[in-house]
C-alpha positions in Angstrom: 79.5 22.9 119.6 78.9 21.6 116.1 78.2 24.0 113.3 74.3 22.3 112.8 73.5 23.5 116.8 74.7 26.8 116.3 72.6 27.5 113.3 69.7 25.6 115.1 69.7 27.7 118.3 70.3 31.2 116.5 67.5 30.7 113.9 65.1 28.6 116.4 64.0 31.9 118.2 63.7 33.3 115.1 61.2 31.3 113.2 59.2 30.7 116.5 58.3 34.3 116.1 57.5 34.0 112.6 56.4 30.6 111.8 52.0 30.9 113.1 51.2 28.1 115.7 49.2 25.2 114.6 47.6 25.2 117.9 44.0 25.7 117.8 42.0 29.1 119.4 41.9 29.0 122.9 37.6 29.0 124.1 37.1 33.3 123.9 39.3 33.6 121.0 36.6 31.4 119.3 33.7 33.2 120.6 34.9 36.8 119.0 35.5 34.5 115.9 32.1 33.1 115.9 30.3 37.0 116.5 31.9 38.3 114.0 31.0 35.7 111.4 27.2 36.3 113.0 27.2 39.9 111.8 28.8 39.6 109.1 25.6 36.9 107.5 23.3 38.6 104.8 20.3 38.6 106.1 17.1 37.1 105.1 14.8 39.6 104.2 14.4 40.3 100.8 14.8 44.4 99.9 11.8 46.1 98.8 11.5 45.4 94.8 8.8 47.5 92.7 5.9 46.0 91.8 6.2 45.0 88.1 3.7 46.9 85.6 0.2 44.7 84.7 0.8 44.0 81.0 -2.0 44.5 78.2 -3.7 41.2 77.4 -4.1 40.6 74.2 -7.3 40.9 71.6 -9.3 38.0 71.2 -8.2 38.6 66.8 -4.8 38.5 67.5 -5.3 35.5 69.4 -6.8 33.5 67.2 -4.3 34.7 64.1 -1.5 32.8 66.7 -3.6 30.4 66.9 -3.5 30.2 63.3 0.1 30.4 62.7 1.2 28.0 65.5 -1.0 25.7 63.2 0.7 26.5 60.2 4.2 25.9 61.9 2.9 23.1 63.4 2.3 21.4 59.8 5.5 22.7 58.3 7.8 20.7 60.9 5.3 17.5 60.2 6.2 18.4 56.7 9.7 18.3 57.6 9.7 15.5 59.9 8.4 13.0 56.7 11.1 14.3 55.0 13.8 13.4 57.6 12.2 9.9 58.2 12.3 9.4 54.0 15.9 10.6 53.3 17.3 7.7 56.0 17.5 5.3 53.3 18.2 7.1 50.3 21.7 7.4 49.0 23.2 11.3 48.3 21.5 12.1 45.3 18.5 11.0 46.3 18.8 13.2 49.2 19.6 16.3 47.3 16.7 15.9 44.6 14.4 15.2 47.3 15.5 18.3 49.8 15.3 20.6 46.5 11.8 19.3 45.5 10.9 20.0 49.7 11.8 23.3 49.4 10.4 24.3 46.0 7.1 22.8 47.4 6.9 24.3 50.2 8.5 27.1 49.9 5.3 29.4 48.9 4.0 28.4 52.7 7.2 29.3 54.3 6.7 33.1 52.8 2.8 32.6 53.8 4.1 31.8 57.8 7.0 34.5 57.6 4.4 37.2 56.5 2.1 36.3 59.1 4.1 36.3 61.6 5.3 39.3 60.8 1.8 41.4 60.7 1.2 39.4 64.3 4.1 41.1 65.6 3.5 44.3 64.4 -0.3 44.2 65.7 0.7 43.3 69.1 3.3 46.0 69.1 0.3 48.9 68.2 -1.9 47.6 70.7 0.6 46.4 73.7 3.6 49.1 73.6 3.4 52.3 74.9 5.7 55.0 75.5 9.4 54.6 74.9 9.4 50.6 74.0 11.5 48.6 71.2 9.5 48.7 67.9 12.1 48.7 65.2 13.1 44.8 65.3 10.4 43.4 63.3 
């Protein structure tokens, strides 16, 4: 006897016991598989959520000052849109005389849209919140 078959007959017993088989589960070893994997499924029912609160709708005046403002916005990226489509062909200082004349022209209508926007969200914040709510972000 070789060196090579001694090794290979002590350590074959060896690694038979600790090497898993490849073999696949025999029919009820499948079946216990299969019920546990059946329990262990979330199941389909949704858990009981509460209801969420009805929220104030808002005052026909406030809705018409959003109205207002989404108008106002509305103009000011037009604005800005013509200014994008003229600095295309313009060379850099072109561009920078033109963006500085934008914003000195429009720049009293900017305020006028901030401001109003602001008094918006503080209206709807007296009339909508109540209790413990987030006011101080305005």
């Amino acid at each position: 006897m070789n060196y090579k078959t001694l090794i290979t007959l002590t350590i074959a017993p060896i690694l038979a016991i600790a090497a898993p088989s490849k073999q696949k589960p025999t029919k009820p070893e499948r079946e216990v598989v299969a019920d546990q994997t059946e329990n262990e499924k979330p199941s389909k029912v949704k858990p009981d959520r509460p209801s969420k609160p009805n929220r104030p709708t808002l005052p026909e005046e406030i809705k018409t000052q959003i109205a207002e403002l989404k108008e106002k916005q509305r103009e000011m990226i037009e604005a800005k849109k013509e200014l994008h489509e003229n600095l295309k062909d313009k060379s850099k200082e072109e561009k920078t005389q033109l963006i500085a004349q934008f914003k000195q022209d429009n720049k009293e209508q900017h305020q006028v849209i901030k401001q109003q926007a602001k008094e918006i969200k503080k209206q709807i914040r007296e009339t909508v919140e109540t209790g413990d709510s987030r006011t101080n972000d305005i």
